[in-house]
Structure formats: structure tokens, C-alpha cells
N, C-alpha and C positions, 0 to 999 in steps of 0.2 A: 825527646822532644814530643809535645803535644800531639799536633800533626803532620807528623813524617808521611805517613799514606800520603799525603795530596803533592808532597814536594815533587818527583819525577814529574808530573802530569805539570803541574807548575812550571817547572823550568822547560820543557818544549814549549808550552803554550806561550809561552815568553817570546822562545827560539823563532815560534813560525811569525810571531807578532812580529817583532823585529824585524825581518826579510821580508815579509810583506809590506810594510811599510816601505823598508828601501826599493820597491819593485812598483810603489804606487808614486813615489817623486820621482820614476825617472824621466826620461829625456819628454818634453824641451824645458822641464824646472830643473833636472839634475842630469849633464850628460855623460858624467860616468858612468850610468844605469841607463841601457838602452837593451830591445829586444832580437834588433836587426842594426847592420851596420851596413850600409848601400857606400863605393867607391873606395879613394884612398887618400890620404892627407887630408889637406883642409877643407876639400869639396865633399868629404863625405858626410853624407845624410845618415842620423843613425832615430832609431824609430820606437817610441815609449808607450805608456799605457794613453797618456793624455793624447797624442801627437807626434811631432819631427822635429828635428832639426830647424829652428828658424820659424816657428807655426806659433799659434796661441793655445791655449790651453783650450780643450773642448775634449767631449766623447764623439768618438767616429771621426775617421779622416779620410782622406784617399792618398794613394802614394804618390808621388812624384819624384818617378824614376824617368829620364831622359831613353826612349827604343822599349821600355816598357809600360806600353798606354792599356796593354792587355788589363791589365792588374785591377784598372779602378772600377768594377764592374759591382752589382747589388751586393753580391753575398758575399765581397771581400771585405764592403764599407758597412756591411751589417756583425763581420767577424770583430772588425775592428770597434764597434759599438759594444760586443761583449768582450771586450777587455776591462769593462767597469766591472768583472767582476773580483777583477785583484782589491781594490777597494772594498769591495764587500766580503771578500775572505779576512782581510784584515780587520775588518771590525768587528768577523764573529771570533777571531783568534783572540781580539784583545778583550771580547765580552768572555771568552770560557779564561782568560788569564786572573781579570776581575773576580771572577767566581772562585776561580782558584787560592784564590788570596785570602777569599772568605773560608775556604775549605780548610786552608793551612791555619786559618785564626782562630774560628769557630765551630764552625761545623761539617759536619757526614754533606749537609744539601749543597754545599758549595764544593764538593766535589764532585758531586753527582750531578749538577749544570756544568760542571768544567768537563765533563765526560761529555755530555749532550750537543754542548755546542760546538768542541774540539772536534767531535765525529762530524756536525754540520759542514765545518767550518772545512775539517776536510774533502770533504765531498763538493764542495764551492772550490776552494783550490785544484781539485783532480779538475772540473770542467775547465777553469781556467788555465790552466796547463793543456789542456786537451787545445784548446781555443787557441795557445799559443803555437803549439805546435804545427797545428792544421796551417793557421792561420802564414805563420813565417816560414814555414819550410814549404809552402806552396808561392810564397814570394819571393824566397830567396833562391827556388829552383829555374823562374819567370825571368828573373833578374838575370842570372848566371846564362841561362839560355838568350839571352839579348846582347850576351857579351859584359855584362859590367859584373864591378866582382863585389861580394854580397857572402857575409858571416852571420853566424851568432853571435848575438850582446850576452851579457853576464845577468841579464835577469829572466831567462829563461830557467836559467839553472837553480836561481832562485828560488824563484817558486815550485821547481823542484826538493830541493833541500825544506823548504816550508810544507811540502806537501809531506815529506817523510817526517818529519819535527810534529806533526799534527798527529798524523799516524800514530806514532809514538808516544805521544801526548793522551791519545784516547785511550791507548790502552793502560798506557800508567795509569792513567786517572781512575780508571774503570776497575782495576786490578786493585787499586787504592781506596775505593769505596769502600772494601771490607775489611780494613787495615782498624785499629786503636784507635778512638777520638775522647775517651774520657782519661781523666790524670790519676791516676793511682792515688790514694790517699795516704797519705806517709803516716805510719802511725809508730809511735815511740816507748 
């Protein structure tokens, strides 16, 4: 094959696109994909990049937890404002996927932005992850502690799994850069 160097880096960069996007529709456009799950059966609130449960789409929210009014204070509704950056990892994953496409077609330089922007891209996910973290496991500790019962969603882990998919992505891609880009000339 022409450009096998760029294929590894390719296919994560795919990998983290993919799960980041499912991590940027979740709840209240997609409630399968939430970050927090607050209560049990049909009264539970579960809580996305946009919003909640029952809310409209927007950046930044406050919670509305029933014995947990602690919660909605400055720098929980400004954590919650940086959850816009799953959106923005998603779109430098799908800009070094792009690149990458170019890399596996035509050239050494489209592997070498799928390198640049997969390492960005990572480093925007790792804060986002961080954000996540901070952000739900100091609400879901608030929560628990007011008595109500309070999980992780499946898009923490997500962006987990995309964070290592990136990871892995840069360094393929990187390792790839000095792989074979010209076609042997067959000669008879």
C-alpha cells in the first residue's frame, strides 16, 4: 500500500472522533449519553455537555438537585461552561482525521498535521476529562451527601477512551511520518 505509515494514526483519529462526538450529543439531545445520573427511575435527572434532563440546549447551567442548593455556586456554573470543550476536542480530532486522509492519499504533510493536531486535540480532551472529573465527582459527592443517590454516566468514560485513542493516534501518526510515501517503480 501506498501510505500504510499514516493508517494507525488514521484509524484512532477516527476512534476518538467518533466518541467525542457521541459525548458532544449527549443528554438533553441524547439521554443515553449523560455525565451524572442524579435519583432513580423516572424522576432521575441525568446531566450532558449542553444541560439536563428536561432543560434547553445552552453552555453553562446550574443543577437542580432537590437538599442540594450547595452546588449552584460561581465556579461550579463556570466548570460547567467548560464542558464546551468536548466540542472543541471533537473538532481538532476530526481536523487531524481529515489530515490523516490526506496523509494516507498523498502526502508525508498530511501526516504530519494529523500528528500536530491529534497531540492538540489530545491535550483539549485531557483538560476536558480533567473538567469532568473535578467537575461530577464533586457533585456527585454533594449529592450523595444530601442523601440522594447519584452515579456516573457513560460519557465520562468516553472521553476517556478518546483521550487514549488520541494518545495513540499521535504517536502512530508521529512514528508514521518516517514510514514510505513514494511507490516503487515496477520495472520489467
Amino acid at each position: 500500500m501506498v501510505a500504510s505509515p499514516a493508517m494507525p494514526g488514521l484509524f484512532f483519529c477516527f476512534a476518538a472522533t467518533a466518541l467525542l462526538v457521541i459525548v458532544c450529543v449527549s443528554v438533553p439531545t441524547w439521554n443515553a449519553v449523560s455525565f451524572l445520573n442524579v435519583g432513580t427511575g423516572e424522576n432521575q435527572i441525568r446531566y450532558g455537555v449542553f444541560g439536563y434532563t428536561g432543560s434547553t440546549v445552552g453552555i453553562g447551567y446550574n443543577f437542580q438537585v432537590p437538599g442540594a442548593e450547595n452546588l449552584n455556586t460561581t465556579t461550579i456554573q463556570n466548570l460547567t461552561k467548560a464542558l464546551v470543550l468536548h466540542p472543541v476536542a471533537a473538532g481538532l480530532a476530526g481536523l487531524a482525521f481529515l489530515f490523516g486522509i490526506c496523509g494516507a492519499s498523498y502526502h508525508r504533510v498530511g501526516t504530519i498535521l494529523m500528528a500536530l493536531l491529534s497531540g492538540l486535540a489530545a491535550v483539549v480532551t485531557l483538560a476536558a476529562f480533567a473538567v469532568d472529573m473535578a467537575l461530577f465527582g464533586i457533585t456527585r459527592n454533594r449529592i450523595r451527601d444530601a442523601g440522594q443517590p447519584a452515579s456516573y454516566g457513560i460519557a465520562n468514560w468516553l472521553t476517556l477512551g478518546a483521550l487514549v485513542a488520541l494518545l495513540l493516534g499521535f504517536c502512530a501518526s508521529a512514528c508514521g511520518v518516517f514510514g514510505r510515501y513514494k511507490r516503487r517503480k515496477d520495472t520489467y
